[in-house]
C-alpha positions as CSV (number, residue, x, y, z in Angstrom):
1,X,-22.9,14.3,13.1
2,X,-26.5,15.4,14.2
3,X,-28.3,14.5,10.6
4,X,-28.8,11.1,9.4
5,X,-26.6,9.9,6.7
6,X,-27.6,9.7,3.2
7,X,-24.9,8.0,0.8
8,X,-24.5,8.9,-2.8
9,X,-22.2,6.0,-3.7
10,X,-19.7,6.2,-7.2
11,X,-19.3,2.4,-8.6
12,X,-21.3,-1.2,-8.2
13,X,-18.6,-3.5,-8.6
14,X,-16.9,-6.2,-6.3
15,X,-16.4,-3.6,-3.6
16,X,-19.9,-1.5,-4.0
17,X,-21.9,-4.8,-3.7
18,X,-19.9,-6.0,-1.0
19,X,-20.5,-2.2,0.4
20,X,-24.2,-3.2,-0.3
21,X,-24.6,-6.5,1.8
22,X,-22.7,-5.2,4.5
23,X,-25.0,-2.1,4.9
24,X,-28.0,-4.0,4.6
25,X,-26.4,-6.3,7.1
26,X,-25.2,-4.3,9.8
27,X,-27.7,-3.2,12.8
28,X,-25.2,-0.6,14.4
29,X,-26.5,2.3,12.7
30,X,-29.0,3.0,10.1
31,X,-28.4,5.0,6.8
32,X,-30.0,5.3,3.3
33,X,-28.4,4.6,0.0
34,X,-29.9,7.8,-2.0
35,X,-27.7,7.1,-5.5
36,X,-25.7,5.0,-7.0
37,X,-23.7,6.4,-10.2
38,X,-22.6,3.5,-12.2
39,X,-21.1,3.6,-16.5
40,X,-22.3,0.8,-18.1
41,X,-26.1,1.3,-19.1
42,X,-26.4,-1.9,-20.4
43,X,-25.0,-4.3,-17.0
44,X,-28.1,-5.9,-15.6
45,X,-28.5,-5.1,-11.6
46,X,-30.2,-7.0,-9.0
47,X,-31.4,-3.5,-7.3
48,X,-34.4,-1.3,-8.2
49,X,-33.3,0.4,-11.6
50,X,-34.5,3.7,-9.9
51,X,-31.7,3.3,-7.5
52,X,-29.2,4.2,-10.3
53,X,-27.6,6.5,-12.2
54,X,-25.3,7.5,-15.1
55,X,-25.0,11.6,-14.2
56,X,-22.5,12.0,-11.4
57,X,-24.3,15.2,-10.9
58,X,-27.2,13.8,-9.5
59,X,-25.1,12.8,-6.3
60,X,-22.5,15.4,-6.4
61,X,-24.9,18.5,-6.6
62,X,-28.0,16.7,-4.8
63,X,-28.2,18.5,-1.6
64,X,-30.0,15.8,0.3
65,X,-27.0,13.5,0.1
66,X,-25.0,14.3,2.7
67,X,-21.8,11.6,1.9
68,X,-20.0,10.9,-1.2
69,X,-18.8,6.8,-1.3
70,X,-16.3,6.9,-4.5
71,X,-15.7,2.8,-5.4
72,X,-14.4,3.5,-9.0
73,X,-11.2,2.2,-11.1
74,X,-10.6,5.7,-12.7
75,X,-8.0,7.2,-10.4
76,X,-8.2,10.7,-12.4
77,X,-12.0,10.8,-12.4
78,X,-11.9,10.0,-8.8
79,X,-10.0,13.0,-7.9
80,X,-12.8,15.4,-9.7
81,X,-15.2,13.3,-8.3
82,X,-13.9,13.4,-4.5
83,X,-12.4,17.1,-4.7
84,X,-16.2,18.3,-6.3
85,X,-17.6,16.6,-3.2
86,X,-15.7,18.0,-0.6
87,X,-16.1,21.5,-2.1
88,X,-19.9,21.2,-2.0
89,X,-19.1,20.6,1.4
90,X,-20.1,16.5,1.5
91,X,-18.0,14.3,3.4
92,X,-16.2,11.5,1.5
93,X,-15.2,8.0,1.7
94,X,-12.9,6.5,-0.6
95,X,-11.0,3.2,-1.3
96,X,-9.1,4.5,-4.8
97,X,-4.9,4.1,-3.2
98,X,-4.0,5.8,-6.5
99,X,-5.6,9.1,-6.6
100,X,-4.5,9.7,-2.7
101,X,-1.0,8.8,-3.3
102,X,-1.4,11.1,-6.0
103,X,-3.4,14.0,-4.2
104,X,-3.5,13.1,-0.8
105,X,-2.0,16.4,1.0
106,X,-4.1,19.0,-1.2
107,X,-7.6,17.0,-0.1
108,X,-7.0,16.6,3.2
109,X,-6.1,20.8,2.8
110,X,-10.1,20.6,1.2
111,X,-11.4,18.9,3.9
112,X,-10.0,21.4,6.4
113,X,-11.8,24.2,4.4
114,X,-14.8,22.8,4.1
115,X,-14.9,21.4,7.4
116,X,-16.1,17.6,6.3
117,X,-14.0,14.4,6.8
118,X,-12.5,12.4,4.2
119,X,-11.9,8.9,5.1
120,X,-10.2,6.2,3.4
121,X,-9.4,3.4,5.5
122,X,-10.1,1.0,2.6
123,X,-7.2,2.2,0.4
124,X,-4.8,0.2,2.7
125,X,-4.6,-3.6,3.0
126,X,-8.5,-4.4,2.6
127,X,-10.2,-5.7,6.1
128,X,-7.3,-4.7,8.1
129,X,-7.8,-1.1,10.3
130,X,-4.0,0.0,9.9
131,X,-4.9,3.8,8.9
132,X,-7.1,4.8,12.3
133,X,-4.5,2.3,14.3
134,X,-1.7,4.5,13.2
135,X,-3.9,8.3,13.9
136,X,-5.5,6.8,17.4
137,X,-3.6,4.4,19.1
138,X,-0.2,5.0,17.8
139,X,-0.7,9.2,17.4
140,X,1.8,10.0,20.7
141,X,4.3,6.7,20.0
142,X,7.5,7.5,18.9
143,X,6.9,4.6,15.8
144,X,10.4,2.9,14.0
145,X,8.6,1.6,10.6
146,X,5.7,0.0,9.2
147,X,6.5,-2.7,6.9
148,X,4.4,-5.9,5.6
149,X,2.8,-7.6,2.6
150,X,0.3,-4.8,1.2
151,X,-0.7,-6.5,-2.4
152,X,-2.9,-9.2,-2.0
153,X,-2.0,-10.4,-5.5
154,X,2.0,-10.6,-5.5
155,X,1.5,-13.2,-3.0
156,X,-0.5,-15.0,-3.8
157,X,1.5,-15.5,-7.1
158,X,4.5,-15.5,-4.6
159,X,3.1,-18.7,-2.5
160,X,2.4,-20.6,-6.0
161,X,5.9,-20.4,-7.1
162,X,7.0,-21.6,-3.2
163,X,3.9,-24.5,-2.6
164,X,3.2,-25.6,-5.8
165,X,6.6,-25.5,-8.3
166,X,5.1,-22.8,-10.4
167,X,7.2,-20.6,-12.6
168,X,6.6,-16.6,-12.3
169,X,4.1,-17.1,-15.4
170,X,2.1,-19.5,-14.5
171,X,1.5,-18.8,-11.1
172,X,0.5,-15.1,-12.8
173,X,-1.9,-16.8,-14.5
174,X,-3.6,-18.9,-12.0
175,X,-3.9,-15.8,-10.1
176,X,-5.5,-14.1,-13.4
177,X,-7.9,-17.1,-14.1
178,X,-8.9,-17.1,-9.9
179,X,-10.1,-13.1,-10.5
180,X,-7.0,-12.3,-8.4
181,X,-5.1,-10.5,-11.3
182,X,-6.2,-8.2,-13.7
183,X,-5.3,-8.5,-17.4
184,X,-3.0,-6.1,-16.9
185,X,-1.1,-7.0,-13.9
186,X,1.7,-4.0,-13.8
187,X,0.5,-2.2,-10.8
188,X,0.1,-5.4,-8.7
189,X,3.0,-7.5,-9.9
190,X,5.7,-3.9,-10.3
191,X,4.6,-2.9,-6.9
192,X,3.1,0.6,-7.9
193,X,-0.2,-0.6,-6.1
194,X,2.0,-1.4,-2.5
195,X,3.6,2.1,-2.9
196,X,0.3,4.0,-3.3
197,X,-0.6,2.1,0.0
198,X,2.8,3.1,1.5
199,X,2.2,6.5,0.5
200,X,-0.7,6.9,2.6
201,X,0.6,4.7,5.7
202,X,3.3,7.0,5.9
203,X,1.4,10.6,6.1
204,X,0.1,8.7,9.2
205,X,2.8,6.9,10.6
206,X,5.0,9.8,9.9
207,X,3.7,12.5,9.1
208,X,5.3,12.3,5.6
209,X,3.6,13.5,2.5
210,X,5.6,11.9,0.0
211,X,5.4,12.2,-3.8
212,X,4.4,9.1,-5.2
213,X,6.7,8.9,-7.9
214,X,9.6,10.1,-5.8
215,X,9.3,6.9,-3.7
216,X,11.3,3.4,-5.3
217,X,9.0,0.3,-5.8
218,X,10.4,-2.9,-7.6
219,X,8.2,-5.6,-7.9
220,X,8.5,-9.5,-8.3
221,X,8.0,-10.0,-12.4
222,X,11.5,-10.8,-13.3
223,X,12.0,-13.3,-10.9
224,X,13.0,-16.3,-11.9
225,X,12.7,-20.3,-10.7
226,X,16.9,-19.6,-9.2
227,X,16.0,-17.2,-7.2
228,X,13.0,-19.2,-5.9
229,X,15.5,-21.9,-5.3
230,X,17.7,-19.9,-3.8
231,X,15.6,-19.1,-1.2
232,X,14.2,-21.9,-0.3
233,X,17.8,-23.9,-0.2
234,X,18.5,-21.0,2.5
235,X,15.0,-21.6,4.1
236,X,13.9,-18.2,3.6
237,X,10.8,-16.8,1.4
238,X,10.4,-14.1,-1.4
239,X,8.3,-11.5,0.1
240,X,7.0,-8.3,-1.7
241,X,7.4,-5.8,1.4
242,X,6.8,-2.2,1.6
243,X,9.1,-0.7,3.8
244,X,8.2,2.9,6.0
245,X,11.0,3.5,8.6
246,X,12.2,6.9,10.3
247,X,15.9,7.4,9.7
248,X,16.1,10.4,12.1
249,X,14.1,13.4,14.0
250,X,13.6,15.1,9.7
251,X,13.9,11.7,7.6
252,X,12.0,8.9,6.4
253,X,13.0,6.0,4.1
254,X,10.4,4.6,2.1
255,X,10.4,2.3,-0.9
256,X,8.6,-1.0,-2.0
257,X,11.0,-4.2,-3.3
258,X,11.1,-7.6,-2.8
259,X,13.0,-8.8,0.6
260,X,14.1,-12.3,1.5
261,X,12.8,-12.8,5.3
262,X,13.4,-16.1,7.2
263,X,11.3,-17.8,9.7
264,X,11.5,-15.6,12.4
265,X,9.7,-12.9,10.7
266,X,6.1,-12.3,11.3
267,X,5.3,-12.0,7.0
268,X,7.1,-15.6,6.5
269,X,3.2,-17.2,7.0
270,X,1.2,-14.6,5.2
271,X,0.1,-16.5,2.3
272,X,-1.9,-16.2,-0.8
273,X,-4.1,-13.2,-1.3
274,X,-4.0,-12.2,2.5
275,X,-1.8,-9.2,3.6
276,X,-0.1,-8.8,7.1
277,X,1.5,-5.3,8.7
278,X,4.2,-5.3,11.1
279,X,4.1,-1.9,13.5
280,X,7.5,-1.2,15.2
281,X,7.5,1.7,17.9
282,X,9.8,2.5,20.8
283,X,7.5,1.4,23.7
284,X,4.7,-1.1,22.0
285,X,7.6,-3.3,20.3
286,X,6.3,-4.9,17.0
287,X,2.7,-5.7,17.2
288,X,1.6,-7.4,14.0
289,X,-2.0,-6.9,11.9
290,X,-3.1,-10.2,9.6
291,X,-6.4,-10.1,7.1
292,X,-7.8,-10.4,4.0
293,X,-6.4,-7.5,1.7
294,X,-9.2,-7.8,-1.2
295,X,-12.3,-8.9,-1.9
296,X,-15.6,-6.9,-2.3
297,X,-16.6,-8.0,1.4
298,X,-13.5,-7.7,3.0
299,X,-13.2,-4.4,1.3
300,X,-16.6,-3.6,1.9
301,X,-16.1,-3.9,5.6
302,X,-13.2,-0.9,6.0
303,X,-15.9,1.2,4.0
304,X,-18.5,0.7,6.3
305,X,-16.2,1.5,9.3
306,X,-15.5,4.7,8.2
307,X,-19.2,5.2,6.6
308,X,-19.4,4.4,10.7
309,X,-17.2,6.7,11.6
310,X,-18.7,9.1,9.9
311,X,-22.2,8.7,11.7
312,X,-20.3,10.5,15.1
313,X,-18.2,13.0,13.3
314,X,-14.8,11.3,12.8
315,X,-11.9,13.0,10.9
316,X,-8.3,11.9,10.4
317,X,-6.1,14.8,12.6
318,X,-3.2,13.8,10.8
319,X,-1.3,14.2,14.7
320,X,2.3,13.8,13.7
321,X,2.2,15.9,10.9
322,X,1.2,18.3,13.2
323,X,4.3,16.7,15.4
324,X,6.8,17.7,12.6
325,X,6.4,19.0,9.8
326,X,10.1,19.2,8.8
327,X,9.3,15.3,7.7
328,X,11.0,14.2,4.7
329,X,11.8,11.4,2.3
330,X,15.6,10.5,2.0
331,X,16.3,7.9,-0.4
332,X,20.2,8.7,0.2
333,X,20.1,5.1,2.3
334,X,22.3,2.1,2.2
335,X,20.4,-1.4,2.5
336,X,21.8,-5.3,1.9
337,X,20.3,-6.8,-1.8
338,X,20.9,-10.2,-3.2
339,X,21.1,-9.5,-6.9
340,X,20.8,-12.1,-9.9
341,X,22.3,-10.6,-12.7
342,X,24.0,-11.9,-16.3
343,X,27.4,-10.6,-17.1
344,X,30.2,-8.7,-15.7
345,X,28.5,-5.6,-17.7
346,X,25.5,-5.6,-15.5
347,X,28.0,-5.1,-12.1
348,X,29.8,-2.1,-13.9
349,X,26.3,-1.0,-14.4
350,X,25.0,-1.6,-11.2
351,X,27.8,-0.1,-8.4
352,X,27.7,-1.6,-5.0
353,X,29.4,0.3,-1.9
354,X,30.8,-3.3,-0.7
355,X,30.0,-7.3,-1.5
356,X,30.2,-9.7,0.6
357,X,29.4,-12.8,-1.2
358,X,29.6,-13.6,-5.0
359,X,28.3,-17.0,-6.9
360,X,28.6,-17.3,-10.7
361,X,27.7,-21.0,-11.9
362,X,26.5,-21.4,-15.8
363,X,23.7,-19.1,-16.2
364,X,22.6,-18.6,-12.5
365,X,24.9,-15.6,-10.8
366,X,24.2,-13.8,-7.9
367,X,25.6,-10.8,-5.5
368,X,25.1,-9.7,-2.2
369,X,26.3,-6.6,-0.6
370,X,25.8,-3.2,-0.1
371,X,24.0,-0.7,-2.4
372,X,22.7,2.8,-2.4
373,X,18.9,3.2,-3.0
374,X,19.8,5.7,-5.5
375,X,21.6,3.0,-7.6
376,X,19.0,0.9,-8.0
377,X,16.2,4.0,-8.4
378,X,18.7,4.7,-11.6
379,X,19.1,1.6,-12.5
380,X,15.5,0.5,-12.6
381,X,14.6,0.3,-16.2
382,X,17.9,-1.2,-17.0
383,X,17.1,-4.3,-14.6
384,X,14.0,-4.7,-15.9
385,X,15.0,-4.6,-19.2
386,X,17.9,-7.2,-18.8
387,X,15.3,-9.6,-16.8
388,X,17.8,-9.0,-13.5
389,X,16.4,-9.7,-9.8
390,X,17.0,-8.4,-6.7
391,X,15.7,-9.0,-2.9
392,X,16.5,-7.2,-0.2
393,X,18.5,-8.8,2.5
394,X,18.1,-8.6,6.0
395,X,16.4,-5.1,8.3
396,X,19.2,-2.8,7.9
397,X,19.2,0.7,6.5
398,X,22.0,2.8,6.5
399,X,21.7,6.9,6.1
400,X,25.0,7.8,4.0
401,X,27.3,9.9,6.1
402,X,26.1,8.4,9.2
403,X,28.9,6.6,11.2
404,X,28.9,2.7,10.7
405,X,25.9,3.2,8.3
406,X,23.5,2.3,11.1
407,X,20.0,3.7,12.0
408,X,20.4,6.7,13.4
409,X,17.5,7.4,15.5
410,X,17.9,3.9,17.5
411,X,21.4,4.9,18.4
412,X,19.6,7.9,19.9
413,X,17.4,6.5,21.8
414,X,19.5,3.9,23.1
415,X,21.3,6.8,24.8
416,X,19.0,8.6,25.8
């Protein structure tokens, strides 16, 4: 980019401040903050009042500002707000997961038209640079899955109710009182705010525009202090993990649920608010990522990297799109699940393909075996409502038809 940037930036919270210190910070490149559009007139600032604004049209259709930085909750005003920019031909950065798991494949069609970038390295586990890894140094590997801990939050509710004894509620609201938790914890602690994330990892990873609400998430809010127990008497932890793994040449599984992993696995030491993604490809291996996934500063870090970015013309190429774009979502898959459940009813409810183990002792009774995804995407609201639990067990998936239930594209490449 030839011209010098000038920012019109949507939203001074925890992330636009921390935006703020790191720009006025940084001595790689130099740009000017033209705008800032903020909502409530009465919040005192520590900027020049002159800086701001409460008309979003003073950034969008100001032709001096040459990049759009939208930092706002609103996931439905950030659409308008980000489409509006890149039709005016401004390129964007953006941190909001939800309105690109929601939109993501008709913007980036925008920013092809328009010919500006839209950047968003931010929306995806904070400080961490997953998104660019996956379109540069990953864009010719033939990639397995992306997995991890994407939700700051979850674990560190997670680690309370491992380290310190707490039950599900009151590590929820330690995490609430710490600013970790919103009052409303439901995308956080139900896993909706992993599965944006995953949503966005896997256009890159795979090339896979998904639907948002055709991918499974389960989060950790009905678990209870047996199933804690139960993992820790088997020396395992309860992990919320985001799971993004090619089946085949034409299928990807992809779903969000809580997954018992032992020791061995590089997420059993990601604690508290940090987030960690694992990276599994057929000649790099797993190569893990660890940092901080929230925080204005941490958060405030990916936005100046693509802010960066920007200064020398970067756009996402979205390679293996371009690689295949037969990619799609299967969630016709087999995987292992421990599941806590009350009566007899809930198993008649709940089919499994096969079991291999089965406890029942008082209140506390547990399965493991074999499921279908599409048993528990059906079954959803039912195990929420009857306060059920599950975790997934082990790395296996299994495409239905397949022989032996195994993962088809490893048995390829083995041979060949």
């Amino acid at each position: 980019m030839s011209t010098k940037l000038k920012l019109g930036i949507f939203g001074f919270g925890c992330v636009g401040q921390g935006l703020h210190q790191v720009l006025s910070q940084s001595s790689g490149f130099k740009t000017d903050i033209v705008k800032v559009c903020v909502k409530d007139r009465a919040k005192k600032r520590t900027l020049d009042p002159s800086l701001f604004t409460f008309d979003k049209n003073e950034i969008l259709n100001n032709p001096e500002i040459n990049v759009v930085v939208e930092l706002i909750d609103d996931a439905e005003e950030a659409y308008h707000i980000v489409k509006y920019a890149l039709q005016q031909g401004k390129h964007v950065v953006t941190a909001n997961k939800k309105m690109l798991a929601n939109h993501l494949y008709e913007l980036t069609e925008l920013q092809q038209k328009h010919n500006v970038s839209l950047l968003y390295e931010a929306s995806a586990c904070g400080s961490i640079p997953i998104i660019r890894t996956l379109e540069e140094y990953y864009d010719n590997e033939l990639l397995y899955s992306v997995s991890g801990i994407f939700n700051g939050t979850s674990n560190f509710i997670l680690t309370k109710t491992i380290f310190e004894n707490l039950s599900y509620a009151d590590a929820l609201k330690k995490a609430q009182d710490l600013g970790f938790a919103e009052s409303d914890p439901t995308n956080d602690v139900e896993g909706y705010d992993a599965k944006f994330k995953a949503v966005i990892l896997a256009a890159h990873a795979f090339g896979l525009f998904a639907k948002q609400e055709e991918v499974f998430n389960f989060g950790i809010n009905t678990i209870a202090i047996d199933d804690i127990r139960y993992a820790k008497e088997k020396g395992k932890k309860i992990k919320l993990v985001p799971t993004i793994k090619k089946l085949d040449k034409n299928n990807v599984a992809a779903f969000v649920v809580p997954q018992l992993i032992n020791s061995e696995n590089y997420l059993f030491n990601v604690e508290n608010e940090y987030n960690g993604v694992i990276v599994e490809g057929a000649f790099s291996d797993k190569q893990f990522l660890f940092g901080k996934g929230a925080g204005g500063n941490p958060t405030g870090s990916a936005v100046l990297s693509d802010i960066s970015a920007l200064s020398y013309g970067y756009r996402y190429e979205y390679k293996k799109f371009k690689q295949n774009k037969d990619i799609k979502l299967n969630n016709n898959i087999l995987i292992d699940i421990y599941l806590r459940y009350n009566t007899a009813d809930d198993l008649n409810k709940i089919k499994f393909e096969s079991v291999n183990e089965k406890y029942s002792s008082g209140n506390y009774n547990y399965v493991i075996g074999r499921i279908n995804l599409k048993q528990l995407i059906a079954n959803r609201d039912y195990i929420q409502k009857e306060n059920l639990f599950f975790a997934r067990v082990g790395e296996e998936i299994g495409i239905v038809g397949a022989k032996e239930n195994v993962n088809v594209e490893e048995k390829e490449l083995v041979l060949g």
